[in-house]
PDB file as gemmi writes it, atoms N, CA and C in Angstrom:
CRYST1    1.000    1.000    1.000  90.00  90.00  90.00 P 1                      
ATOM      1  N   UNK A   1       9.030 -16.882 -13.818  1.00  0.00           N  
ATOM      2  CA  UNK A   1       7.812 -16.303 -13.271  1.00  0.00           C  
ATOM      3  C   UNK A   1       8.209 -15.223 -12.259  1.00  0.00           C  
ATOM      4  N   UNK A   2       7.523 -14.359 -12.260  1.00  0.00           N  
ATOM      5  CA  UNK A   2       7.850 -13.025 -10.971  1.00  0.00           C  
ATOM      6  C   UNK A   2       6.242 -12.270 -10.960  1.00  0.00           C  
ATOM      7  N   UNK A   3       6.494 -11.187  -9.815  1.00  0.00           N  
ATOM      8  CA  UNK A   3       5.143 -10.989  -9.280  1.00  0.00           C  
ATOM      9  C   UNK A   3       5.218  -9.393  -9.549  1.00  0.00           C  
ATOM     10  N   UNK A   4       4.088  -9.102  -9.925  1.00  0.00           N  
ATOM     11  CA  UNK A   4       4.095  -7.426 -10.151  1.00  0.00           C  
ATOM     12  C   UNK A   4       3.010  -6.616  -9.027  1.00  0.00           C  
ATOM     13  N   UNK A   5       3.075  -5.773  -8.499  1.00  0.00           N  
ATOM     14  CA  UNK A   5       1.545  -5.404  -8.135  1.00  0.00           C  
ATOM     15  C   UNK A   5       0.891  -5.101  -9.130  1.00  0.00           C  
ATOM     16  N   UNK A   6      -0.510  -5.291  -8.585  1.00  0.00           N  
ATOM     17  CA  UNK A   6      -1.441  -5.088  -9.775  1.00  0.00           C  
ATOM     18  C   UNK A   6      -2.178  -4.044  -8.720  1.00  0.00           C  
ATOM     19  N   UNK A   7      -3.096  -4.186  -7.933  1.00  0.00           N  
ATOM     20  CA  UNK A   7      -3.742  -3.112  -7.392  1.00  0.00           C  
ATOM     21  C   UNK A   7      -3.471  -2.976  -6.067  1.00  0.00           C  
ATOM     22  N   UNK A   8      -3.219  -1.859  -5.689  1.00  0.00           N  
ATOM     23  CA  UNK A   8      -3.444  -1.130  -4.556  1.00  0.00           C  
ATOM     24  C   UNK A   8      -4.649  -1.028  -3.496  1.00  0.00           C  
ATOM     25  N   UNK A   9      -4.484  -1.489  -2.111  1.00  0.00           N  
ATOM     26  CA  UNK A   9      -5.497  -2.012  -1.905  1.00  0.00           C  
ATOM     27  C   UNK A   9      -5.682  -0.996  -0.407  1.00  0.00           C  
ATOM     28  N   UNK A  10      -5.143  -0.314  -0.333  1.00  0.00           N  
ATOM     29  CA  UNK A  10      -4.830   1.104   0.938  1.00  0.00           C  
ATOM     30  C   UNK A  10      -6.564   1.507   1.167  1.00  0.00           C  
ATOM     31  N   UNK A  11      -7.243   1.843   0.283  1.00  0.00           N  
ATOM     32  CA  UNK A  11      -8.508   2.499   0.575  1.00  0.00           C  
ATOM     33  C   UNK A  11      -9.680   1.338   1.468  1.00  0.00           C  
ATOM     34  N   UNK A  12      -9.438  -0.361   1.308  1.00  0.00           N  
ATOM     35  CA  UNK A  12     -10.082  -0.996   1.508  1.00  0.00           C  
ATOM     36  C   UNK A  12      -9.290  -1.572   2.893  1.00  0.00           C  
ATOM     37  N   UNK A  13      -7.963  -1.340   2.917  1.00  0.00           N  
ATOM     38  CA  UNK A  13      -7.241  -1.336   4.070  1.00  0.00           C  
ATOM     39  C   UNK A  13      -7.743  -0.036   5.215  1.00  0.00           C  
ATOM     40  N   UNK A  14      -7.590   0.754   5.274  1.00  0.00           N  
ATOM     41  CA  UNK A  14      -8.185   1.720   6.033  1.00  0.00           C  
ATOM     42  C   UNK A  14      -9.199   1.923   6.462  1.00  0.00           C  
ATOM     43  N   UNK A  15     -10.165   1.057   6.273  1.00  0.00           N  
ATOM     44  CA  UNK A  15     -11.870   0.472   6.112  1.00  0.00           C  
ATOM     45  C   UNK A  15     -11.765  -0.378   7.580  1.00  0.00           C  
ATOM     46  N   UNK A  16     -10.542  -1.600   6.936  1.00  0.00           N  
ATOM     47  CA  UNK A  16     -10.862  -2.752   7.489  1.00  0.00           C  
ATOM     48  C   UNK A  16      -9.967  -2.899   8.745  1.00  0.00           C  
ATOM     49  N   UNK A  17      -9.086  -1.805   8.644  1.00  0.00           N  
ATOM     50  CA  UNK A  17      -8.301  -1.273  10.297  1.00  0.00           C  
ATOM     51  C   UNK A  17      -8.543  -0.340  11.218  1.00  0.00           C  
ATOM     52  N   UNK A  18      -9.259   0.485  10.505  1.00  0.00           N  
ATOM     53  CA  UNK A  18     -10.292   1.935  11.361  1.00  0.00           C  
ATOM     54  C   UNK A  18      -8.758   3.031  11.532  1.00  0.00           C  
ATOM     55  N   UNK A  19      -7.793   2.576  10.681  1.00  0.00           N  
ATOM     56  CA  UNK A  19      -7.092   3.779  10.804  1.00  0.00           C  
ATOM     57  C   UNK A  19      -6.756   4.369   9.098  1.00  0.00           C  
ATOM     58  N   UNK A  20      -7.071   6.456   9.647  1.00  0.00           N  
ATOM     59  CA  UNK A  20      -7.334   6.802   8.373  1.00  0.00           C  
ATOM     60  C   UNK A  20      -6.074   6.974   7.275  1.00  0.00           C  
ATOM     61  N   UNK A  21      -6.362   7.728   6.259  1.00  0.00           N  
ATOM     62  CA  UNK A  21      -5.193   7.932   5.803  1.00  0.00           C  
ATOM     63  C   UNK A  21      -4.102   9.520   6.616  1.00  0.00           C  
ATOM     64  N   UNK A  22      -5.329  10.081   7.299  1.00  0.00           N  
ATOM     65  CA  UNK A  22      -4.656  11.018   7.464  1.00  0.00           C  
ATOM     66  C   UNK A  22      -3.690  10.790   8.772  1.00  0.00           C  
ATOM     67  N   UNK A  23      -4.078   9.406   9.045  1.00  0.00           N  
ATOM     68  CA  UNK A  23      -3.469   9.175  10.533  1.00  0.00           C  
ATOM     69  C   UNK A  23      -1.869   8.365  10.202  1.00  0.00           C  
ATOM     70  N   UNK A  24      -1.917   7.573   8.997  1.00  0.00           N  
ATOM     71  CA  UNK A  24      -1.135   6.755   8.195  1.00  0.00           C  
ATOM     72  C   UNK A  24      -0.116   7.880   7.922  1.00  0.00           C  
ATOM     73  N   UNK A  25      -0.524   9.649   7.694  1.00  0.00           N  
ATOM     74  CA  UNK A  25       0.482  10.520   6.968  1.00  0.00           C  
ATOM     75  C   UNK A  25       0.977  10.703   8.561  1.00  0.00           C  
ATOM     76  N   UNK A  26       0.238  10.988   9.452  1.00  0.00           N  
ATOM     77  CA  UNK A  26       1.263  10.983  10.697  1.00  0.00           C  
ATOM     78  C   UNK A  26       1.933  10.293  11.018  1.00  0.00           C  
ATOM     79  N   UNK A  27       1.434   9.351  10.923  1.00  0.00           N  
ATOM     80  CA  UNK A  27       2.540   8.532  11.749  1.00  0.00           C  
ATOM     81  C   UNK A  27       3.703   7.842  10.627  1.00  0.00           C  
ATOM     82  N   UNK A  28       3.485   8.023   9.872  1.00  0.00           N  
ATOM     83  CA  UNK A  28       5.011   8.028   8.583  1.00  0.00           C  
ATOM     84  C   UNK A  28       5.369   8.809   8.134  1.00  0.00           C  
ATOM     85  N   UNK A  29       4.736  10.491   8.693  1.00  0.00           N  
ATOM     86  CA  UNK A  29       5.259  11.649   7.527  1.00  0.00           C  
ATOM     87  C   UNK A  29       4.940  11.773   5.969  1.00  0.00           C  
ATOM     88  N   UNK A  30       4.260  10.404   5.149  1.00  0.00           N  
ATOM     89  CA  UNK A  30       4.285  10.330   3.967  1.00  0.00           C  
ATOM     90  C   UNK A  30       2.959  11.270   3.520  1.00  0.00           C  
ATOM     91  N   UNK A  31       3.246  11.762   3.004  1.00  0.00           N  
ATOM     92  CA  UNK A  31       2.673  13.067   2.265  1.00  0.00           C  
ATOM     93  C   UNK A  31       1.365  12.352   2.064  1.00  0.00           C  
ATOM     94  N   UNK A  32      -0.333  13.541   2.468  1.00  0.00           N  
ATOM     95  CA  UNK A  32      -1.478  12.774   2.112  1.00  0.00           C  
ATOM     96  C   UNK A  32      -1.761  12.348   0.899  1.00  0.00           C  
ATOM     97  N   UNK A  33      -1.244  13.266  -0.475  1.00  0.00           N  
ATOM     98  CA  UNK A  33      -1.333  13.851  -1.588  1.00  0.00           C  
ATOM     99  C   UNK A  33      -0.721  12.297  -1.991  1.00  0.00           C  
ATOM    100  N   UNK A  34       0.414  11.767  -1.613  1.00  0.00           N  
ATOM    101  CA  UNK A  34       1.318  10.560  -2.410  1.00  0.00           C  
ATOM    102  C   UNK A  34       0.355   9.744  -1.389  1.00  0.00           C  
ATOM    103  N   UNK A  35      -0.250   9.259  -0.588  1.00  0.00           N  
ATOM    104  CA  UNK A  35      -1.140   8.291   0.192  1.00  0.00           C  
ATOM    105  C   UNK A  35      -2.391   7.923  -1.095  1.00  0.00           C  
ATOM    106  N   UNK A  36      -2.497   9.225  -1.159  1.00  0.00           N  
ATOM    107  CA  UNK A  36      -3.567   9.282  -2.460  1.00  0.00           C  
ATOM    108  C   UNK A  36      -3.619   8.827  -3.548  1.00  0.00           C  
ATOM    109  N   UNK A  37      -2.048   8.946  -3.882  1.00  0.00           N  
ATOM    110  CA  UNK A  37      -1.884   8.526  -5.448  1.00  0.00           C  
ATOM    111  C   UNK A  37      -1.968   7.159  -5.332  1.00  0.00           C  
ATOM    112  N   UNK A  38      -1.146   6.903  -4.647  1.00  0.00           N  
ATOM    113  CA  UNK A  38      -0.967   5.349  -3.466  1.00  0.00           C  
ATOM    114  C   UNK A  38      -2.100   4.615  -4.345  1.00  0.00           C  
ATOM    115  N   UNK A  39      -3.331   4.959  -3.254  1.00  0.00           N  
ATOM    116  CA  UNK A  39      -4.416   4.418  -3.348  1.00  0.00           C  
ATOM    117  C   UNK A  39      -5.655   4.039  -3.993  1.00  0.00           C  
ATOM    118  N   UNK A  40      -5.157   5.163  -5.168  1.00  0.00           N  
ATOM    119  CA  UNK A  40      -6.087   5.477  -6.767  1.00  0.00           C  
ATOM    120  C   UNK A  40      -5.252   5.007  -7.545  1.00  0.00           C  
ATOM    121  N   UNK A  41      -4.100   4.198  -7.629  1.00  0.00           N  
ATOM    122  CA  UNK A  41      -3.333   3.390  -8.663  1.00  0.00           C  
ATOM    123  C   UNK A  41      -2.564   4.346  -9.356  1.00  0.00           C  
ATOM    124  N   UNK A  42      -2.618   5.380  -8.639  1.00  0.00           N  
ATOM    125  CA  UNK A  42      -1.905   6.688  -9.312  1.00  0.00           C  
ATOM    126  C   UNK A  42      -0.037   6.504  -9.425  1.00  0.00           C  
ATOM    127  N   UNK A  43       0.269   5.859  -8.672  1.00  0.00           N  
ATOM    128  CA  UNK A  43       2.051   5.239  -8.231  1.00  0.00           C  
ATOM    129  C   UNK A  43       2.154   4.516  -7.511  1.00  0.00           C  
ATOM    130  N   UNK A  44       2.889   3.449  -8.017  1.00  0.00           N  
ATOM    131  CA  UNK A  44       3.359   2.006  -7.529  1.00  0.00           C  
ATOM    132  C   UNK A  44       4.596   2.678  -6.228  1.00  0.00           C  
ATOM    133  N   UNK A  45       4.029   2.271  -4.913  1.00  0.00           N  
ATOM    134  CA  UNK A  45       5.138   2.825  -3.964  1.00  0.00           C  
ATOM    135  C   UNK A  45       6.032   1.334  -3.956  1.00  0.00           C  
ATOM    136  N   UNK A  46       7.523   1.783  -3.797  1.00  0.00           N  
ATOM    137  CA  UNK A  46       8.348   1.206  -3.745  1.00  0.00           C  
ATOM    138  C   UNK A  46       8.066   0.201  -2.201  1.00  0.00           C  
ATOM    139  N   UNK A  47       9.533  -0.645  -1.988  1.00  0.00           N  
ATOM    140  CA  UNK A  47       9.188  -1.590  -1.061  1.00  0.00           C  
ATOM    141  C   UNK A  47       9.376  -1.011   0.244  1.00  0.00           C  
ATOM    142  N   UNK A  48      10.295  -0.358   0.636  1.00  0.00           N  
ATOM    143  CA  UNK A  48      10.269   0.218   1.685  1.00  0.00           C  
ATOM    144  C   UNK A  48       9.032   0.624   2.237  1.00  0.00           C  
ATOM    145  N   UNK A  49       8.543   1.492   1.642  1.00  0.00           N  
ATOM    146  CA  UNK A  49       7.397   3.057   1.480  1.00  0.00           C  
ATOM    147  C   UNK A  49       6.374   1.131   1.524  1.00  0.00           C  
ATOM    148  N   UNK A  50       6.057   0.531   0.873  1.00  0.00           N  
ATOM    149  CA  UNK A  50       5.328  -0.649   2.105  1.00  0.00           C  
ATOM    150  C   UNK A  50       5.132  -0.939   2.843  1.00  0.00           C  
ATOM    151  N   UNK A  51       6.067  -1.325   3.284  1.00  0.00           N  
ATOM    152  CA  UNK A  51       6.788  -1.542   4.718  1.00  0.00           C  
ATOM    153  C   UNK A  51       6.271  -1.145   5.945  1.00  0.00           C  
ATOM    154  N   UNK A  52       6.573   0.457   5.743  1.00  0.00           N  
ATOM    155  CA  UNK A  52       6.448   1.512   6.360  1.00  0.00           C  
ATOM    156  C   UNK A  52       5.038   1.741   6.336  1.00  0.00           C  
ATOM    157  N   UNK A  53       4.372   1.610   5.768  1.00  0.00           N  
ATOM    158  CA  UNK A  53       2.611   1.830   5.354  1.00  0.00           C  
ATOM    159  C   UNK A  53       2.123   0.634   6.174  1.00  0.00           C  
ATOM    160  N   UNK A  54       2.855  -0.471   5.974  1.00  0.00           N  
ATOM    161  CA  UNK A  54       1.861  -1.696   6.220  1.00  0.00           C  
ATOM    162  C   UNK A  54       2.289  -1.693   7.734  1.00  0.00           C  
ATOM    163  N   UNK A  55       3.683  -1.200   8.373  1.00  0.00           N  
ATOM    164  CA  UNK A  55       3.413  -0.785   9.975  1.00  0.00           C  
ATOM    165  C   UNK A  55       2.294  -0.157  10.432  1.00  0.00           C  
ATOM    166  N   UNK A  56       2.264   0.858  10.088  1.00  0.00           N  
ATOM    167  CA  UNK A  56       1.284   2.210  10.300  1.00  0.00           C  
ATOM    168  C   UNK A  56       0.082   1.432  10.649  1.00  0.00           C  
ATOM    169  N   UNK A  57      -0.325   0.215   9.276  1.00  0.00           N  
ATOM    170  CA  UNK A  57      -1.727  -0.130   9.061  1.00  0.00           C  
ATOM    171  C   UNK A  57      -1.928  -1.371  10.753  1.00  0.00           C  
ATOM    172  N   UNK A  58      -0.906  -1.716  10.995  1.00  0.00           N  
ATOM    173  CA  UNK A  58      -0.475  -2.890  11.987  1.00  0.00           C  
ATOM    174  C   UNK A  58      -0.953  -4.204  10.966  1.00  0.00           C  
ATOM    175  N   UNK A  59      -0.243  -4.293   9.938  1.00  0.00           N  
ATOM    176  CA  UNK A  59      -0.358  -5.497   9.177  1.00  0.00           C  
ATOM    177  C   UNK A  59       0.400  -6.551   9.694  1.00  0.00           C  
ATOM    178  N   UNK A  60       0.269  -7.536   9.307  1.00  0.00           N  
ATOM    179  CA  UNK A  60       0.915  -9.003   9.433  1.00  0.00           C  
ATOM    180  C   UNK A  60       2.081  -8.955   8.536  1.00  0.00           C  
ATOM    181  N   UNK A  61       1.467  -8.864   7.131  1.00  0.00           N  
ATOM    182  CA  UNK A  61       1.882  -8.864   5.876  1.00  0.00           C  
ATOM    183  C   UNK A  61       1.746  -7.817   5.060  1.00  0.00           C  
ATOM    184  N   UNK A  62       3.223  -7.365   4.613  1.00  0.00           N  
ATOM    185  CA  UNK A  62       2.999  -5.960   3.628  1.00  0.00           C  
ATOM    186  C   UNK A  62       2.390  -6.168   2.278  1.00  0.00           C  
ATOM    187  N   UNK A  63       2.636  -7.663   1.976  1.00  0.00           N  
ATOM    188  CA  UNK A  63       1.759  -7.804   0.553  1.00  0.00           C  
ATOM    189  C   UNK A  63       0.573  -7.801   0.373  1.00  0.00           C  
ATOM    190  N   UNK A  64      -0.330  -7.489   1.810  1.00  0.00           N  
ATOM    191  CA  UNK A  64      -1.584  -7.221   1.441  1.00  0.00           C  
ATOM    192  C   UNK A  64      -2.003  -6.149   1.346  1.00  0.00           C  
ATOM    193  N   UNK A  65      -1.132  -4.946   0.754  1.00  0.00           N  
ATOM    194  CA  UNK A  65      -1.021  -3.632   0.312  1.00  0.00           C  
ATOM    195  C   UNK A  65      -1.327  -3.732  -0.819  1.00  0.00           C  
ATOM    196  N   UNK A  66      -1.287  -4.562  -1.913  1.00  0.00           N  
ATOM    197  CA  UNK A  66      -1.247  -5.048  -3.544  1.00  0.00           C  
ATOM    198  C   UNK A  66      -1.936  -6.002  -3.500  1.00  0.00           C  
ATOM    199  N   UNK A  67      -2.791  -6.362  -4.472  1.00  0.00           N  
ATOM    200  CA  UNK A  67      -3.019  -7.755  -5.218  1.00  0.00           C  
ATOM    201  C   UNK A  67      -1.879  -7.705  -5.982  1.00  0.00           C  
ATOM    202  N   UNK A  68      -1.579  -8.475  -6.571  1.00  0.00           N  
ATOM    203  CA  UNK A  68      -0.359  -9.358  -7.128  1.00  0.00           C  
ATOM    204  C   UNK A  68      -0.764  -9.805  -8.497  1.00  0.00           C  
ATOM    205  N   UNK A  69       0.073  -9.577  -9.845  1.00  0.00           N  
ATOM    206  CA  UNK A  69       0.114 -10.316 -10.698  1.00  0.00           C  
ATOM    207  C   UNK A  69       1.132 -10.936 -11.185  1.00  0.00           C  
ATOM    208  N   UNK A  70       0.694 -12.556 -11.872  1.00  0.00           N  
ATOM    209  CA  UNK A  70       2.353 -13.404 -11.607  1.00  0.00           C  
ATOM    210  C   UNK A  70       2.582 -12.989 -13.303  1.00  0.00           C  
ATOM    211  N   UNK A  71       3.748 -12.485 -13.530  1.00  0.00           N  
ATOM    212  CA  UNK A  71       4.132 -12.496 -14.888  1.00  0.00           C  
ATOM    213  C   UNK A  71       4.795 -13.962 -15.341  1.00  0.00           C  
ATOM    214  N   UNK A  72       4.190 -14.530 -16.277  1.00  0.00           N  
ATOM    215  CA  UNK A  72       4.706 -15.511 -16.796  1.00  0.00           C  
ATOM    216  C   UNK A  72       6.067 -15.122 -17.863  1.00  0.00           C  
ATOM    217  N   UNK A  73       7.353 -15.615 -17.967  1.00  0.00           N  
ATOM    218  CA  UNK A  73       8.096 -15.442 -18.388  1.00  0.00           C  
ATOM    219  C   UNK A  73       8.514 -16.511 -19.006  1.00  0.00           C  
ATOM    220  N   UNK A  74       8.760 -16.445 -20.600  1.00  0.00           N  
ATOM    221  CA  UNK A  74       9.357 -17.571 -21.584  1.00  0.00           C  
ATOM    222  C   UNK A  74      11.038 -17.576 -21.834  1.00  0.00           C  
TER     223      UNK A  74                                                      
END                                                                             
């Protein structure tokens, strides 16, 4: 069994922290344009580029950047 992201959850994050995306590109440098793609399921950001996002957001937990799907494996 292993875990994939399934959705991107940045747009409903930024809602529920009052900080925007454009404030998220300051304070990580990460381009608004890739925040975007981010957030429209447009590209799966790697773990770092999480990390780094889910600081910005003042998360607990970076996995609440994604919902999660468990791949079952035979």
């Amino acid at each position: 069994m292993r875990y994939e992201p399934d959705r991107c959850q940045l747009k409903l994050l930024y809602k529920q922290t009052g900080i925007s995306q454009r404030m998220v590109h300051i304070i990580t440098g990460i381009p608004e344009s890739q925040l975007s793609d981010y957030a429209n399921n447009r590209t799966v950001m790697g773990y770092g580029t999480a990390v780094t996002i889910a600081k910005a957001l003042k998360l607990d937990n970076n996995e609440e950047i994604y919902t999660w799907r468990i791949i079952e494996e035979s």
